[in-house]
C-alpha positions as CSV (number, residue, x, y, z in Angstrom):
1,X,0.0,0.0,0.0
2,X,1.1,3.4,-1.0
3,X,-0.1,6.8,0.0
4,X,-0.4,9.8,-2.7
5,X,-1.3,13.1,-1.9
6,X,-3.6,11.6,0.8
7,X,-5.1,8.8,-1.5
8,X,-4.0,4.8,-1.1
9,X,-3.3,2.7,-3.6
10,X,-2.2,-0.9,-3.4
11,X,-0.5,-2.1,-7.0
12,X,-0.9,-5.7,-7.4
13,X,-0.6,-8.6,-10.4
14,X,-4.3,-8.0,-11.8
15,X,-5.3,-4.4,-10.7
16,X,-4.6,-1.6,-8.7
17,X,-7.1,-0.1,-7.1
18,X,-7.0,3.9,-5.6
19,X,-9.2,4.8,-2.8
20,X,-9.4,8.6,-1.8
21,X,-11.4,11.1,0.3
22,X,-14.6,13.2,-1.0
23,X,-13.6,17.1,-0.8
24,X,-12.3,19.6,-2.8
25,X,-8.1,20.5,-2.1
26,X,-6.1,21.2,-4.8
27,X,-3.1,19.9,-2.8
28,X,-4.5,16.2,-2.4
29,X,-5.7,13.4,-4.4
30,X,-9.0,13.6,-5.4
31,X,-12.1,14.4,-8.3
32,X,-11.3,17.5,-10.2
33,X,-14.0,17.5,-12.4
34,X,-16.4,15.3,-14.1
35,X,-13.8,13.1,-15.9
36,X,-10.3,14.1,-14.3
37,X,-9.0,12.0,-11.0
38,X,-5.6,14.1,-9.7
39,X,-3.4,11.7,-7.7
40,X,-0.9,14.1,-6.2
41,X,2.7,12.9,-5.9
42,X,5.6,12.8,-5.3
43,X,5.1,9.3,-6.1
44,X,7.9,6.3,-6.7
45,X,9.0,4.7,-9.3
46,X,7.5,1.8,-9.3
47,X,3.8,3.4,-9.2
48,X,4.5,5.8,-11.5
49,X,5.4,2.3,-13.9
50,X,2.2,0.9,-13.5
51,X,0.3,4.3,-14.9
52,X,2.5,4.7,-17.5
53,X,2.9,1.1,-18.2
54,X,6.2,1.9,-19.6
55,X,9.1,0.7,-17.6
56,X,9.6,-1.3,-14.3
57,X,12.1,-3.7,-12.2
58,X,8.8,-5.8,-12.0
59,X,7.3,-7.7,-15.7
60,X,3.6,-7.6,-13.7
61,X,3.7,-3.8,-13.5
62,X,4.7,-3.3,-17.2
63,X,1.3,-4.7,-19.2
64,X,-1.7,-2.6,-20.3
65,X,-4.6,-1.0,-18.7
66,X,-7.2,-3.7,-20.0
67,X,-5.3,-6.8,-18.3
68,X,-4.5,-4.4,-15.5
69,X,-7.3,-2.4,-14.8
70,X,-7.0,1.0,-12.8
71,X,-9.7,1.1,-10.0
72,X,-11.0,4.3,-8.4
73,X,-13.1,4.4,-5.4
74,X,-13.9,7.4,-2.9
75,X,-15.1,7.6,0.3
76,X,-18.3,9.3,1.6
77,X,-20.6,9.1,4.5
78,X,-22.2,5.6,3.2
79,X,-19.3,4.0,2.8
80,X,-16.4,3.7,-0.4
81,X,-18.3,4.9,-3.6
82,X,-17.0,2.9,-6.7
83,X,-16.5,5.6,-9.7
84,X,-15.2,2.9,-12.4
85,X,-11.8,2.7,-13.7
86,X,-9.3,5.3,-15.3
87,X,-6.6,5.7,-17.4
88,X,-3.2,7.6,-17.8
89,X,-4.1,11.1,-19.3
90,X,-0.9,13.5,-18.4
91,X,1.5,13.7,-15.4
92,X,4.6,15.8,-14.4
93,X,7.4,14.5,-13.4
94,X,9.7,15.7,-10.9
95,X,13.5,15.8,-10.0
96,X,14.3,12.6,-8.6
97,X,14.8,10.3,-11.2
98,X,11.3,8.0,-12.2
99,X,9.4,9.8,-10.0
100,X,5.7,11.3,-10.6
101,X,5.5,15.0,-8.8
102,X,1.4,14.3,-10.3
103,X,-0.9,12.1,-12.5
104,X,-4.1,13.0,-14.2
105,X,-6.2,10.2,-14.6
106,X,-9.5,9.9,-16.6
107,X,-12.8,8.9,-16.3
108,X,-15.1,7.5,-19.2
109,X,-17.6,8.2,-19.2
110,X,-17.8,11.1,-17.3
111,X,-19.3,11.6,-13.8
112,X,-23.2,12.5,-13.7
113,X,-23.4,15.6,-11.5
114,X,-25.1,14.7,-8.5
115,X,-22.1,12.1,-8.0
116,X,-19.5,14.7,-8.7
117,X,-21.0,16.6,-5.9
118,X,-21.1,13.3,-3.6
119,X,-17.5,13.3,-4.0
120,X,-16.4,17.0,-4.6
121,X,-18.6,18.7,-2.7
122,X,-19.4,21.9,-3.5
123,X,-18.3,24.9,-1.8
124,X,-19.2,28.6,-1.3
125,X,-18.1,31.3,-3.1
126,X,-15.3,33.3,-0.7
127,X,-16.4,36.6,0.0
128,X,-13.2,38.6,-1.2
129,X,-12.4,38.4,-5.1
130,X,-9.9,40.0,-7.3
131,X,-12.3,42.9,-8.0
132,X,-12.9,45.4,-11.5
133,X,-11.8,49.0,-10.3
134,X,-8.6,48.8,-12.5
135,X,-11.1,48.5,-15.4
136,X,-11.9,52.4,-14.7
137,X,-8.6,53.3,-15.4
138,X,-7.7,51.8,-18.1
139,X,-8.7,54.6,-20.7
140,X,-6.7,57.4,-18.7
141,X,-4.0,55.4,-17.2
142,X,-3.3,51.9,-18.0
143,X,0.0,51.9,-16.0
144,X,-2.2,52.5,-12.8
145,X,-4.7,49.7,-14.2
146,X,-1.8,47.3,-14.7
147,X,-0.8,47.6,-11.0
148,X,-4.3,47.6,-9.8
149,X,-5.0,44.2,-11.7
150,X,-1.7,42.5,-10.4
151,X,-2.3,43.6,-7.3
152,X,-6.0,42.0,-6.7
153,X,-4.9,38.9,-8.7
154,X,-1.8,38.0,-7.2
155,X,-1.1,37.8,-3.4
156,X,1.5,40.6,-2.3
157,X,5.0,39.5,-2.2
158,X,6.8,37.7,0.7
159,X,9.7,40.2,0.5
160,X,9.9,44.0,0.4
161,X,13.8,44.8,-0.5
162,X,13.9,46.7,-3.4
163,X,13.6,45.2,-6.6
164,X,16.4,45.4,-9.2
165,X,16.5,48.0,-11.3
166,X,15.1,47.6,-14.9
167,X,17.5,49.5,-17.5
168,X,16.6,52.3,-20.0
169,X,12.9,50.4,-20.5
170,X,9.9,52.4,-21.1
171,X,7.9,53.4,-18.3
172,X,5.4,50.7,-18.5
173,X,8.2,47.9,-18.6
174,X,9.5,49.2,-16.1
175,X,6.3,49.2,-13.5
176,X,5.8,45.7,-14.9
177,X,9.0,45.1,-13.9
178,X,8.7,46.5,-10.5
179,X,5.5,44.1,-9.7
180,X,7.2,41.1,-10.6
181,X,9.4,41.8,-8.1
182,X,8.3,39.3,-5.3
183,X,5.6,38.1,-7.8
184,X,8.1,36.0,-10.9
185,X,4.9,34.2,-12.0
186,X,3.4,37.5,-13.5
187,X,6.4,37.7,-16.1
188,X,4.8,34.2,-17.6
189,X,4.0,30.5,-17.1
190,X,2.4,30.1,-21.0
191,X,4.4,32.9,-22.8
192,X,7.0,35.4,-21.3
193,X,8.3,38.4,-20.7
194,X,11.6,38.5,-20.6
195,X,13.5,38.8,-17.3
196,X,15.1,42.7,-17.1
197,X,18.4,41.3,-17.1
198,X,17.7,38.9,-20.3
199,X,16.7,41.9,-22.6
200,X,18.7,42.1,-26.4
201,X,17.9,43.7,-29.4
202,X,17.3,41.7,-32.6
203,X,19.0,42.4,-36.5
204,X,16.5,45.2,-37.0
205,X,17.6,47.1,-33.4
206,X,14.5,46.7,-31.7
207,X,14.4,45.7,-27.9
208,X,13.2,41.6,-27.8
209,X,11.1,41.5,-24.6
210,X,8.9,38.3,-24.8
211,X,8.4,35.2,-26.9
212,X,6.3,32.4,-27.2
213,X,6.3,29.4,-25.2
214,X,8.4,27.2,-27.8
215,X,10.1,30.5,-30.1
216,X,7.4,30.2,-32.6
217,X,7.4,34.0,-32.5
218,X,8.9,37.1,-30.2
219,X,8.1,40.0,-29.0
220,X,10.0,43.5,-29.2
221,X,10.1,47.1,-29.1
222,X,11.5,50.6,-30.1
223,X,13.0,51.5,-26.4
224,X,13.0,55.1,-27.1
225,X,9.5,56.1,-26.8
226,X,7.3,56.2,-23.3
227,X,4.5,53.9,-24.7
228,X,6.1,52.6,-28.0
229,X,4.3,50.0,-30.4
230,X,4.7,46.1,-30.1
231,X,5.9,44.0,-32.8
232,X,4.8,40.4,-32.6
233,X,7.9,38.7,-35.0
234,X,7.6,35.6,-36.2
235,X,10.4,34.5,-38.4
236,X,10.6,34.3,-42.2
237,X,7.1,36.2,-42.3
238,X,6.9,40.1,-41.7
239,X,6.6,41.6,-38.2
240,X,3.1,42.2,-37.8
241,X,2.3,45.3,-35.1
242,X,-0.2,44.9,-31.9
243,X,-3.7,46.9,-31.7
244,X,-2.3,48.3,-28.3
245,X,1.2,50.1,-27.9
246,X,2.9,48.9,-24.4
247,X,0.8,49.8,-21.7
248,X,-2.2,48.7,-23.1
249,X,-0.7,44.8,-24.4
250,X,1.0,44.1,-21.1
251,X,-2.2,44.8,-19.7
252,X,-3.6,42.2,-22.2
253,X,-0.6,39.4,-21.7
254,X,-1.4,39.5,-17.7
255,X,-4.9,39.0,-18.4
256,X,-4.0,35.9,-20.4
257,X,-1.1,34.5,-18.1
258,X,-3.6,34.9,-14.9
259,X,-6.5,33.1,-16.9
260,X,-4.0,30.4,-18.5
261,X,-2.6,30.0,-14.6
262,X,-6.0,30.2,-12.8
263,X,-6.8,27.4,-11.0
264,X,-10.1,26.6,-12.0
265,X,-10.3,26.3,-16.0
266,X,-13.2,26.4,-18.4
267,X,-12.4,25.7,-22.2
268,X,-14.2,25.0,-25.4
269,X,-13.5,23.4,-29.0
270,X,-14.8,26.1,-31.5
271,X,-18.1,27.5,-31.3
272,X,-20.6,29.3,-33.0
273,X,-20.1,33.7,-32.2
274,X,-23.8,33.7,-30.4
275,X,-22.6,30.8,-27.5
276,X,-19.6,32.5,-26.9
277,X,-21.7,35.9,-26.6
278,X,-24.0,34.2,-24.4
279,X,-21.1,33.3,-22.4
280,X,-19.6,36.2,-21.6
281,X,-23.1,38.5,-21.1
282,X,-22.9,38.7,-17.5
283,X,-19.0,40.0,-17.7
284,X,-17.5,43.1,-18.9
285,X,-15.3,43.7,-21.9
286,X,-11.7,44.7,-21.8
287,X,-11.9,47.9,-23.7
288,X,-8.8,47.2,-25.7
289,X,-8.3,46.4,-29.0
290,X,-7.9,42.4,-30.3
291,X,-4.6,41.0,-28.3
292,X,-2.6,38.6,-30.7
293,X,-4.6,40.1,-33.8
294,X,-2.5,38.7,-36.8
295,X,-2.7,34.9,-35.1
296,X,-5.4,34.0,-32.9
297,X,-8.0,37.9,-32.9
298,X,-8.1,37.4,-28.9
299,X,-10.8,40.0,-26.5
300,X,-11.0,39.6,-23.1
301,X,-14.1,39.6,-20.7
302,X,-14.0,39.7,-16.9
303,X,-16.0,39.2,-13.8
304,X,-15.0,39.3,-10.2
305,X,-12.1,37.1,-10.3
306,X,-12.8,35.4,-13.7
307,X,-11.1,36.0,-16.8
308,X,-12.8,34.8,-20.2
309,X,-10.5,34.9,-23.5
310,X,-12.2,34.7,-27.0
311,X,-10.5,34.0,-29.9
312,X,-11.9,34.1,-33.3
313,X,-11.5,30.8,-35.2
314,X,-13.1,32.4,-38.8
315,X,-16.3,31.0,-40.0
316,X,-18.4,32.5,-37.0
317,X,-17.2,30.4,-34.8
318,X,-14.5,31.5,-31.9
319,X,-12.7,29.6,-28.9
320,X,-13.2,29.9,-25.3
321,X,-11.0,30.1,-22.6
322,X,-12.0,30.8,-18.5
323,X,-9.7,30.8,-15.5
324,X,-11.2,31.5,-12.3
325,X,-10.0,32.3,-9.1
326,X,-12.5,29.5,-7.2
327,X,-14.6,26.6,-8.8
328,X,-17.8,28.0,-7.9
329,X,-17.5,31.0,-10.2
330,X,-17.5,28.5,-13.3
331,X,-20.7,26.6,-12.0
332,X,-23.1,29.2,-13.3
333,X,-21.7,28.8,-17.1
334,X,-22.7,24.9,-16.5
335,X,-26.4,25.1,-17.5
336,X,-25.6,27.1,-21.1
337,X,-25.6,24.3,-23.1
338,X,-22.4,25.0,-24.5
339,X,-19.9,21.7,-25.6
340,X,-17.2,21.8,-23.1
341,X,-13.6,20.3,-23.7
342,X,-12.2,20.7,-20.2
343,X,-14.4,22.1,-17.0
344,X,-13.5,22.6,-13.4
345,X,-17.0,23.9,-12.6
């Protein structure tokens, strides 16, 4: 018997069978959603074998799902509630070598609601939220609305030495700069800003900031003006410049990183323009021009500590992204009728 994240499982010749507590902590082993089981690691070697069925010191733990069947069970007030078997979906491994940090293990078919609430439980709404009052100053001073947003996102940092200084940036850089100090997730965990002291300018002089998650394309600037444009660059094609100059686009890549980072995630394959309307008619527009415009057309909508990114797919039909601060703000979107490829509600 081994314990994960909170969860036991015993591995044996014909099975292996998980057992786990009902509730709802992102730090332990347990339902995520209607199809996702999160077994939370760090886990050994020889577990981590048996998911993957790739590799092991023992031939019984190396076969296939079917002959070696992954059983989840949970308990609740009644007694162990079986929820079927799973299979490997993703995991992430850590330093040691052969070892799982986490697994994501699916369900099919998917849990009916009322069980999913037998063994995630739903939970209120907190009463504080990342809150809207940057939004009224993003037409006069998007600098001050940048702050504002990181600051309500993003809890305040451990440490209050003074943060290094940024170089000859523009004043926007720079704040941004200044409020990643204590806070090195805002600079990116999809895409990314470029550390102040990783900044270099390209064949064509202009000052590369940020790029893509795997180079596809980077982001620079002209250093010498206070709110210069962006060029999005993506090698052989032309560089193609953003709807927004600075202030306003690192508004925009926050927005996305804190959605793409959120917790509590919402997505959909492409749908038709009137779904994703209906979608996002309880939340407010960003009133900035389409992020991203020569790739992916992107506007954001937000809520009290929700962020909703639409992107326009051509042919009427758009993609939809959510991130929310706490499950229960996703539960409302639930009941629109609209096909979901991943939610956390």
């Amino acid at each position: 018997m081994v314990s994960a994240g909170g969860a036991d499982v015993a591995v044996g010749p014909d099975g292996t069978v998980i057992v786990a507590a009902a509730g709802d902590d992102l730090a332990t082993s347990g339902v995520r959603n209607r199809d996702t089981f999160a077994l939370v690691g760090p886990m050994p070697g020889e577990l981590a074998a048996r998911f993957l069925g790739g590799w092991s010191t023992e031939p019984w733990l190396r076969s296939g799902s079917e002959s070696q069947p992954i059983h989840l069970f949970v308990r609740v007030r009644e007694g162990a509630l079986y929820l079927g078997t799973v299979e490997h979906s993703q995991s992430g491994w850590g330093t040691a070598p052969y070892t799982l940090e986490d697994c994501m293990l699916r369900l099919d078919p998917p849990l009916d609601v009322d069980v999913l609430d037998q063994v995630r439980p739903p939970s209120p709404t907190p009463g504080a939220l990342p809150g809207l009052e940057w939004l009224d100053h993003l037409d006069r001073d998007r600098t001050t609305a940048l702050r504002m947003f990181i600051k309500s996102w993003y809890p305040a940092p451990a440490e209050e030495s003074a943060p290094a200084a940024a170089g000859e940036v523009p004043p926007a850089l720079a704040e941004f700069y200044r409020l990643a100090h204590g806070r090195p997730h805002i600079l990116g965990r999809q895409n990314f800003i470029r550390p102040s002291t990783d900044l270099h300018f390209d064949e064509d002089g202009l000052l590369v900031f940020g790029h893509e998650n795997q180079g596809a394309f980077y982001w620079a600037l002209d250093p010498a003006g206070d709110d210069p444009a962006v060029w999005t660059i993506e090698p052989p094609t032309p560089r193609q410049a953003e709807h927004e100059r600075l202030s306003g686009f690192l508004v925009q890549f926050s927005l996305h990183e804190a959605l793409i980072s959120a917790p509590y995630i919402a997505t959909t394959e492409p749908i038709p323009r009137p779904l994703a309307d209906l979608l996002t008619d309880t939340m407010r527009r960003v009133p900035l021009n389409a992020w991203l415009w020569s790739q992916y057309e992107t506007s954001f909508y937000v809520a009290p500590g929700l962020i909703a990114r639409v992107s326009d797919q051509g042919d009427g039909h758009c993609g939809v992204w959510v991130g929310a601060v706490h499950r229960s703000l996703l539960r409302p979107l639930a009941h629109l009728g609209v096909p979901w490829r991943s939610f956390d509600g």
